[in-house]
TIRO-2110 file (N, C-alpha, C; in Angstrom, 1 decimal):
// TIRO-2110
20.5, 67.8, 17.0, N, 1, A
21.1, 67.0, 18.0, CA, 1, A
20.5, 65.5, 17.9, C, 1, A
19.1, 65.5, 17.6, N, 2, A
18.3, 63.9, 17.6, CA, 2, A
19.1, 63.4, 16.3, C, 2, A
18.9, 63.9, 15.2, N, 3, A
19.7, 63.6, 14.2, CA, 3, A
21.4, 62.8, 14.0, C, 3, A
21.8, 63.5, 14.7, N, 4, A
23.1, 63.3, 15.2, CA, 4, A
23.5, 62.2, 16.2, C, 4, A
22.7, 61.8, 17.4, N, 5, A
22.3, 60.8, 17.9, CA, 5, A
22.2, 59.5, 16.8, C, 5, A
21.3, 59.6, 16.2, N, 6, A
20.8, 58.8, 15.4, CA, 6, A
21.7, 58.0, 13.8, C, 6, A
22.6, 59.2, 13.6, N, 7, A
23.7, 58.9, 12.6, CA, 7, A
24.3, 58.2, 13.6, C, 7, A
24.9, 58.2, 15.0, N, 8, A
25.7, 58.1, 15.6, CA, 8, A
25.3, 56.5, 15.7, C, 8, A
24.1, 56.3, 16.1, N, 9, A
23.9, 54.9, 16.8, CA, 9, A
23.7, 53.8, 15.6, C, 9, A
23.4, 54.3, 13.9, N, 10, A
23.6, 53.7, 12.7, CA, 10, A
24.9, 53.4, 12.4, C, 10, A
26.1, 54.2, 12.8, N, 11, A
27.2, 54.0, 12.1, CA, 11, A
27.4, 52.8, 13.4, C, 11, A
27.0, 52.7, 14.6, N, 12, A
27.9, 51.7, 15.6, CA, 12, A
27.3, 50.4, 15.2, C, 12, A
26.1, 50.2, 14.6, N, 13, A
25.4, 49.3, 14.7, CA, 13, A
26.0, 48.7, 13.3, C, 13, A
26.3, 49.7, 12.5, N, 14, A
26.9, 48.9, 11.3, CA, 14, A
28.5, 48.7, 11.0, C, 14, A
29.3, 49.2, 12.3, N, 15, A
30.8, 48.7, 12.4, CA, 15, A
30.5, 47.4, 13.1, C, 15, A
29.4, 47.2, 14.0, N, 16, A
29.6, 46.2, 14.7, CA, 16, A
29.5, 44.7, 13.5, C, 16, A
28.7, 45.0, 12.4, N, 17, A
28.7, 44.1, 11.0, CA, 17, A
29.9, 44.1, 10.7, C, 17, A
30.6, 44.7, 10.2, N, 18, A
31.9, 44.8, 9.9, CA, 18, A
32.9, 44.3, 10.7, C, 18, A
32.7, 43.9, 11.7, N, 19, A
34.1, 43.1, 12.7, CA, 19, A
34.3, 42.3, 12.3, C, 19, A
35.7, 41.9, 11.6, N, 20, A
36.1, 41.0, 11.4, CA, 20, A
36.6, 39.4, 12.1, C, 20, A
36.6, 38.5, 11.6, N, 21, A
36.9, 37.5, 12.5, CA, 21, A
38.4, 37.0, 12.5, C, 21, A
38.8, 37.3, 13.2, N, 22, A
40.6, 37.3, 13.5, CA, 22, A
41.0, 35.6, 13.4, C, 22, A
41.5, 34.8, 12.8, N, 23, A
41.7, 33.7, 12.5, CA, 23, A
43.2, 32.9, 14.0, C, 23, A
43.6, 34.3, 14.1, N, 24, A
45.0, 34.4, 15.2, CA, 24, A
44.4, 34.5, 16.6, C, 24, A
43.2, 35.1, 16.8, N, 25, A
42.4, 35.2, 18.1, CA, 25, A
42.2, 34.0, 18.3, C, 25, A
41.1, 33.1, 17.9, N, 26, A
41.0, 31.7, 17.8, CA, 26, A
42.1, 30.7, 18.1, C, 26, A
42.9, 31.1, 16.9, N, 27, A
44.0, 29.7, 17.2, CA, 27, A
44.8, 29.1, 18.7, C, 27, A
44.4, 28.3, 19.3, N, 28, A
45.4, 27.6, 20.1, CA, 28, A
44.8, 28.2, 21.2, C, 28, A
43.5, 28.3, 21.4, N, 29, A
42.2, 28.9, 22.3, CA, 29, A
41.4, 27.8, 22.9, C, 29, A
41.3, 27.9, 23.9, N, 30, A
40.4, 26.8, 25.0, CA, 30, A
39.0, 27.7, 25.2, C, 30, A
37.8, 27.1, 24.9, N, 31, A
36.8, 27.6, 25.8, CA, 31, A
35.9, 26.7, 26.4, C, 31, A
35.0, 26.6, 27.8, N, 32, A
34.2, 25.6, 28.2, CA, 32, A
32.6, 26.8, 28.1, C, 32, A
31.5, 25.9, 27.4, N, 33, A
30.2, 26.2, 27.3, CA, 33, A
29.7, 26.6, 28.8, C, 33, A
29.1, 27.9, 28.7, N, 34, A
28.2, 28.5, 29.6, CA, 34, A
26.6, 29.1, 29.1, C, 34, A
26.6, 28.8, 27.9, N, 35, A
25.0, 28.9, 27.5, CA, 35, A
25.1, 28.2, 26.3, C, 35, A
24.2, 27.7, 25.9, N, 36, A
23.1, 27.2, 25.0, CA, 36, A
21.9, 27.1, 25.0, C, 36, A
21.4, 28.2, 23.8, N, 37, A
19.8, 28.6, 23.4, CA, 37, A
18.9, 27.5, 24.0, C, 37, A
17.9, 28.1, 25.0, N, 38, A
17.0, 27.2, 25.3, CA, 38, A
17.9, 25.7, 26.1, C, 38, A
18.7, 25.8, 26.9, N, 39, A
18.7, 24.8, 27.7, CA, 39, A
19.6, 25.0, 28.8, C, 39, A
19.0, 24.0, 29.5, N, 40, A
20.1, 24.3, 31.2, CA, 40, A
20.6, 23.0, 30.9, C, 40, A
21.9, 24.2, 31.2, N, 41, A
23.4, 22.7, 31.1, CA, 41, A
23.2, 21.8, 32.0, C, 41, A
23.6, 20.5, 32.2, N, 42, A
23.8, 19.7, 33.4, CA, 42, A
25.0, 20.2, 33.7, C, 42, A
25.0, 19.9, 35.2, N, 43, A
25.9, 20.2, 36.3, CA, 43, A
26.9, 18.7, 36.3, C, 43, A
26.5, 17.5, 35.6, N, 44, A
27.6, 16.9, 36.1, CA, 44, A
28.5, 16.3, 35.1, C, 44, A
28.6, 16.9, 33.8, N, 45, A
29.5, 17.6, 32.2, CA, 45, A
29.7, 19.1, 32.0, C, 45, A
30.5, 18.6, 31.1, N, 46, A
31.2, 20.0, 30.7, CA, 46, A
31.2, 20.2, 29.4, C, 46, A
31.3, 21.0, 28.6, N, 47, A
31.1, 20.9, 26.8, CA, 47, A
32.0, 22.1, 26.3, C, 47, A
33.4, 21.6, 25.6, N, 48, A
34.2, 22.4, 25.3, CA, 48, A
34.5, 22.6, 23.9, C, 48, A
35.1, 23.8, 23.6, N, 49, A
36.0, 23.8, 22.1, CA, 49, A
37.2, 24.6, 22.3, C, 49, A
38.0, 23.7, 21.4, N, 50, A
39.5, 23.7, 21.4, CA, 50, A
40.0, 24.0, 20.0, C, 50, A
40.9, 25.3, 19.6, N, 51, A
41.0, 25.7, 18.3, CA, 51, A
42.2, 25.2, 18.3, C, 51, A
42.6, 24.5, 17.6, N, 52, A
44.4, 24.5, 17.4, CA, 52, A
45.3, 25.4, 16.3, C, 52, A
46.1, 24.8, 15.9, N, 53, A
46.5, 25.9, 14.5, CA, 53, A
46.0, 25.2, 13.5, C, 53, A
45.8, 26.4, 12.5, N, 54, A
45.0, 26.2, 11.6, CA, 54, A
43.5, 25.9, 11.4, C, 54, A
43.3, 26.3, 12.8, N, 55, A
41.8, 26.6, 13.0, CA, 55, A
41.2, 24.7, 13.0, C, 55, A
42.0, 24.0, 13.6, N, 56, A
41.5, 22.3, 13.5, CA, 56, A
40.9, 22.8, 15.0, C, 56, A
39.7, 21.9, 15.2, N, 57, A
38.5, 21.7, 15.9, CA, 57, A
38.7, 20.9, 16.6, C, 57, A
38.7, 20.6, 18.4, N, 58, A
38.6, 19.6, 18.9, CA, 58, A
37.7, 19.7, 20.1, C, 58, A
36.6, 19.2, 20.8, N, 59, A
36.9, 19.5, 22.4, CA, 59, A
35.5, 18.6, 22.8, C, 59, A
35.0, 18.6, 23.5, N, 60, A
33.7, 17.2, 24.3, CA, 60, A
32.7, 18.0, 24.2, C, 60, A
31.9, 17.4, 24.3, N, 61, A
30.5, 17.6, 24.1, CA, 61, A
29.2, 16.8, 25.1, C, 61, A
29.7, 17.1, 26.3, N, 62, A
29.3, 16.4, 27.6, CA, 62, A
29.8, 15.2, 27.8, C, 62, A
29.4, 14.5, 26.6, N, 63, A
29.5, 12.8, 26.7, CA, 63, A
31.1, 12.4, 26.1, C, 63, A
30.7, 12.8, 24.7, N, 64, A
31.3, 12.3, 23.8, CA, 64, A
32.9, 13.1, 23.2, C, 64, A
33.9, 12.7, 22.8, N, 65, A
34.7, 13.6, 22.0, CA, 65, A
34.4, 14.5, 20.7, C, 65, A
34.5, 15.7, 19.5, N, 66, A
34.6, 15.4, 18.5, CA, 66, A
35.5, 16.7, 17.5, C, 66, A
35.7, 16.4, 16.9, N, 67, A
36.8, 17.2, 16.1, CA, 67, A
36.2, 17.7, 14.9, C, 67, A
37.2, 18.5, 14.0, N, 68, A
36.3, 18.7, 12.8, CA, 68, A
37.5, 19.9, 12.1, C, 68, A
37.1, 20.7, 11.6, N, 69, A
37.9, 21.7, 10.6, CA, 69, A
37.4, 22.8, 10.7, C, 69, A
37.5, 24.3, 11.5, N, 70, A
37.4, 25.5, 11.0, CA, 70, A
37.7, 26.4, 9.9, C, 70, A
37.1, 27.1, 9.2, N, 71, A
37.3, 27.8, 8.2, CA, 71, A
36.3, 29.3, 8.2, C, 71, A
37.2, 30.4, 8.0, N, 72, A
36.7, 31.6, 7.6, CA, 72, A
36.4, 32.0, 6.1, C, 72, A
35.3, 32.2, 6.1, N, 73, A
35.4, 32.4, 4.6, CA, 73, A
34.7, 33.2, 4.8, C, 73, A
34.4, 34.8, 3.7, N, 74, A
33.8, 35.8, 3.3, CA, 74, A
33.7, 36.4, 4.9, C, 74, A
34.4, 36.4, 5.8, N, 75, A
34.2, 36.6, 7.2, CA, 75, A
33.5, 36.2, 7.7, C, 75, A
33.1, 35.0, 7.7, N, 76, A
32.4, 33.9, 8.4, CA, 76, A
32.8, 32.6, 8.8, C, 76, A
32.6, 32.1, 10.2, N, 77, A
33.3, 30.8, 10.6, CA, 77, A
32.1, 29.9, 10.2, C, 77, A
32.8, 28.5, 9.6, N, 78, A
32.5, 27.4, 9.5, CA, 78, A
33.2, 26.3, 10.1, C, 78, A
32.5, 25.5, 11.2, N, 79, A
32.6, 24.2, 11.2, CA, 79, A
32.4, 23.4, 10.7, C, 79, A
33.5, 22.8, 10.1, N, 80, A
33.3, 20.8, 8.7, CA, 80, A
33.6, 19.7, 9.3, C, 80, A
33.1, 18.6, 8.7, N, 81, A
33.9, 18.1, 8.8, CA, 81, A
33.7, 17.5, 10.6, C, 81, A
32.6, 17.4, 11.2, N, 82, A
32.5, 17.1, 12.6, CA, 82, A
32.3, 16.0, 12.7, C, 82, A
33.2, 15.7, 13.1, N, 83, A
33.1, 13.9, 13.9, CA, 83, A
32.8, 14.0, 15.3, C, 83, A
32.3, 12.3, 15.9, N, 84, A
32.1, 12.5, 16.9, CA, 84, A
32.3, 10.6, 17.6, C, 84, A
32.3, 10.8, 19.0, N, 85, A
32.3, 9.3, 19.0, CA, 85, A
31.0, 9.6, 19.6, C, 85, A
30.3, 7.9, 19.9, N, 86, A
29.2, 7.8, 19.9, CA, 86, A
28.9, 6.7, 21.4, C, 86, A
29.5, 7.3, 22.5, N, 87, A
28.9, 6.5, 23.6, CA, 87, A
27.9, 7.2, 23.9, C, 87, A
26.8, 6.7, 24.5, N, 88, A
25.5, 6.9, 24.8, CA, 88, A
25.4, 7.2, 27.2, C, 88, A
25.2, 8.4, 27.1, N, 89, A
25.3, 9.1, 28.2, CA, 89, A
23.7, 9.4, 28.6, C, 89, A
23.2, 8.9, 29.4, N, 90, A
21.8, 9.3, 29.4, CA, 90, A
21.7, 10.7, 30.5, C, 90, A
22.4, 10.4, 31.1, N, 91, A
22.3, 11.7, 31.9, CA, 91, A
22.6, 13.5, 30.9, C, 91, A
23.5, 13.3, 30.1, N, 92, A
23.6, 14.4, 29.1, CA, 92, A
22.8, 13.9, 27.7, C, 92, A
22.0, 13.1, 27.5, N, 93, A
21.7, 13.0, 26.5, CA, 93, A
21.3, 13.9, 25.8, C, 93, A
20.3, 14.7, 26.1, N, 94, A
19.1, 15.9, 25.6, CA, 94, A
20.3, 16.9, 25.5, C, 94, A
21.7, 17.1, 26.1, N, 95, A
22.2, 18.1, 26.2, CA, 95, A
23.4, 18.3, 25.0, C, 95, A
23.6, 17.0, 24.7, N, 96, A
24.9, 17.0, 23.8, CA, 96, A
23.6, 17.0, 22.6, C, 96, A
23.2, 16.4, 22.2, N, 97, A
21.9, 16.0, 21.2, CA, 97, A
22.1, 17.8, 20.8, C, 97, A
21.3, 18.4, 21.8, N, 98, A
21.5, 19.8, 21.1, CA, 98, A
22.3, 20.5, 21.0, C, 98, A
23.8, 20.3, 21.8, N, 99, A
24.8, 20.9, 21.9, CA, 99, A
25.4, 20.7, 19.9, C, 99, A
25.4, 19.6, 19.6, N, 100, A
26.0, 19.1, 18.5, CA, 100, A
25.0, 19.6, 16.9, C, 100, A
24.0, 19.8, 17.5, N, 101, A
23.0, 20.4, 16.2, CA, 101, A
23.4, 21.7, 16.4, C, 101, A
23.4, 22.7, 17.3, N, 102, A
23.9, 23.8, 17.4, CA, 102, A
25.2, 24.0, 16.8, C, 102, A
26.2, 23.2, 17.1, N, 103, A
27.2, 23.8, 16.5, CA, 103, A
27.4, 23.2, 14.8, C, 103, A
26.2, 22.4, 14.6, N, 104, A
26.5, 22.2, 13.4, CA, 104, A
26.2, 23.6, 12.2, C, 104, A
25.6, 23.9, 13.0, N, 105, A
24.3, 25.6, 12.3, CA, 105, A
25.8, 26.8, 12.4, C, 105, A
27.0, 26.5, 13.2, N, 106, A
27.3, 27.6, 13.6, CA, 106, A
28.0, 28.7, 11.8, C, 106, A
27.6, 29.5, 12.1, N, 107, A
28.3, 30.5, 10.9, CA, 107, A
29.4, 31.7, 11.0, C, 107, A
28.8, 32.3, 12.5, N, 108, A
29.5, 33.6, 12.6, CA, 108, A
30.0, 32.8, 14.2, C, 108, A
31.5, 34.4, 14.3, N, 109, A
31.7, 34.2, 15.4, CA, 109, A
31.9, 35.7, 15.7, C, 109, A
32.1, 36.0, 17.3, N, 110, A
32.7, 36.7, 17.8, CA, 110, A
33.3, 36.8, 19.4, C, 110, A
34.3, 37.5, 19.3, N, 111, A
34.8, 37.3, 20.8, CA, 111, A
34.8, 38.6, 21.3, C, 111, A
34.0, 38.6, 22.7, N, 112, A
33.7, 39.3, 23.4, CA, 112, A
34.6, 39.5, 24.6, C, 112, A
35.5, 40.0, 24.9, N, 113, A
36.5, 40.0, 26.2, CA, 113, A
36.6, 38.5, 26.7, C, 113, A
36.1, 37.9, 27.3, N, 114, A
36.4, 36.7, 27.5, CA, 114, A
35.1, 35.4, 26.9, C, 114, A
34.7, 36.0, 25.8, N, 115, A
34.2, 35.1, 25.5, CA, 115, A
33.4, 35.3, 24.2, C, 115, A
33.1, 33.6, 23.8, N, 116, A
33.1, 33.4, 22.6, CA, 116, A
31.6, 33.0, 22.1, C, 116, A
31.1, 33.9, 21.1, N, 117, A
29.9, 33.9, 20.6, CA, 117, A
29.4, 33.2, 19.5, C, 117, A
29.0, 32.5, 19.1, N, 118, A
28.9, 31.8, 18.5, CA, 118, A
27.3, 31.6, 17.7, C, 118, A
27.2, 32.1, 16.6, N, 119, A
25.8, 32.3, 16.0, CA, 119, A
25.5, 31.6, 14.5, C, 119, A
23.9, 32.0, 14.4, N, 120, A
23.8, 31.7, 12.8, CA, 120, A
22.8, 32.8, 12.5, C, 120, A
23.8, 33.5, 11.4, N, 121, A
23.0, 35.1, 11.0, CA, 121, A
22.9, 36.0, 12.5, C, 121, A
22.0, 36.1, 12.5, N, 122, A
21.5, 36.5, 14.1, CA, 122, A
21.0, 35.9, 15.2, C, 122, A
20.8, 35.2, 15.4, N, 123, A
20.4, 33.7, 16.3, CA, 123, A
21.8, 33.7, 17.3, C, 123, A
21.9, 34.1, 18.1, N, 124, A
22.8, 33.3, 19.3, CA, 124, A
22.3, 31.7, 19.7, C, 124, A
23.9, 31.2, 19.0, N, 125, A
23.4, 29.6, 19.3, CA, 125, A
24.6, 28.8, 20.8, C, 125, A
25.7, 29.3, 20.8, N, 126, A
26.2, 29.1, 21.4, CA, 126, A
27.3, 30.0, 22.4, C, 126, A
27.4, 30.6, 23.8, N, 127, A
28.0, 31.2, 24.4, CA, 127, A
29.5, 30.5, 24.8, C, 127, A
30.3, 30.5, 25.2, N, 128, A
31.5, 29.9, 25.8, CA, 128, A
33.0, 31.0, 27.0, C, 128, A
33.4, 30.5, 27.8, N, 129, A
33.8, 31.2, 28.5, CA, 129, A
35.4, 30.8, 27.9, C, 129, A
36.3, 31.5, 28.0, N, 130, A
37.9, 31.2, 27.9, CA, 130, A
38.5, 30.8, 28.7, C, 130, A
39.4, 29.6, 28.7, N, 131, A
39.6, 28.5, 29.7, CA, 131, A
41.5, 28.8, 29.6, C, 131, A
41.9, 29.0, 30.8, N, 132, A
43.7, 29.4, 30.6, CA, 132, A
44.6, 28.5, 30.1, C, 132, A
END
């Protein structure tokens, strides 16, 4: 029975590797940030990402706009290609600063019922909620 248990909780742990990243789930998807590693969001921004077709990248980053290019390769998301504008917001400053290093690292995704995970290897770097 321990045995069995134990095959059981190997095989979940290793389909959960195997999930693929749906390229159609993403597309034409709104989400607004509700965590990032190590910091409390400000209350008076918002920091979003916006997939369109073809997996093109757009959405704010407290302060600023910025866009960029998604791509799945070997079942992993990559953001390219990230632009950004550059007005200077002192009240989000600390928060976009890391919001934008974060998602430069991002590799993997996954979507969880309403929401979107966003990692590097195993590191949770960015959380987001699904916006209608």
């Amino acid at each position: 029975m321990k045995n069995l248990f134990i095959c059981g909780l190997v095989l979940c742990l290793f389909s959960s590797c195997l999930e693929k990243i749906d390229q159609n789930k993403l597309a034409q998807t709104k989400w607004e940030l509700t965590e990032l590693s190590g910091l409390t969001l400000p209350a008076s921004a918002k920091a979003t990402l916006n997939f369109g077709d073809s997996l093109k990248v757009s959405g704010k980053s407290f302060c600023n706009s910025y866009g960029g290019q998604g791509e799945i390769v070997d079942n992993k998301l990559a953001l390219k290609n990230l632009f950004s504008t550059k007005m200077f917001c002192q009240d989000t400053d600390a928060a976009e600063r890391a919001y934008l290093q974060a998602i430069n690292q991002v590799n993997a995704a996954k979507i969880e019922g309403n929401q979107l995970v966003l990692s590097n290897g195993t590191q949770k770097l960015l959380v987001f909620k699904k916006l209608d």
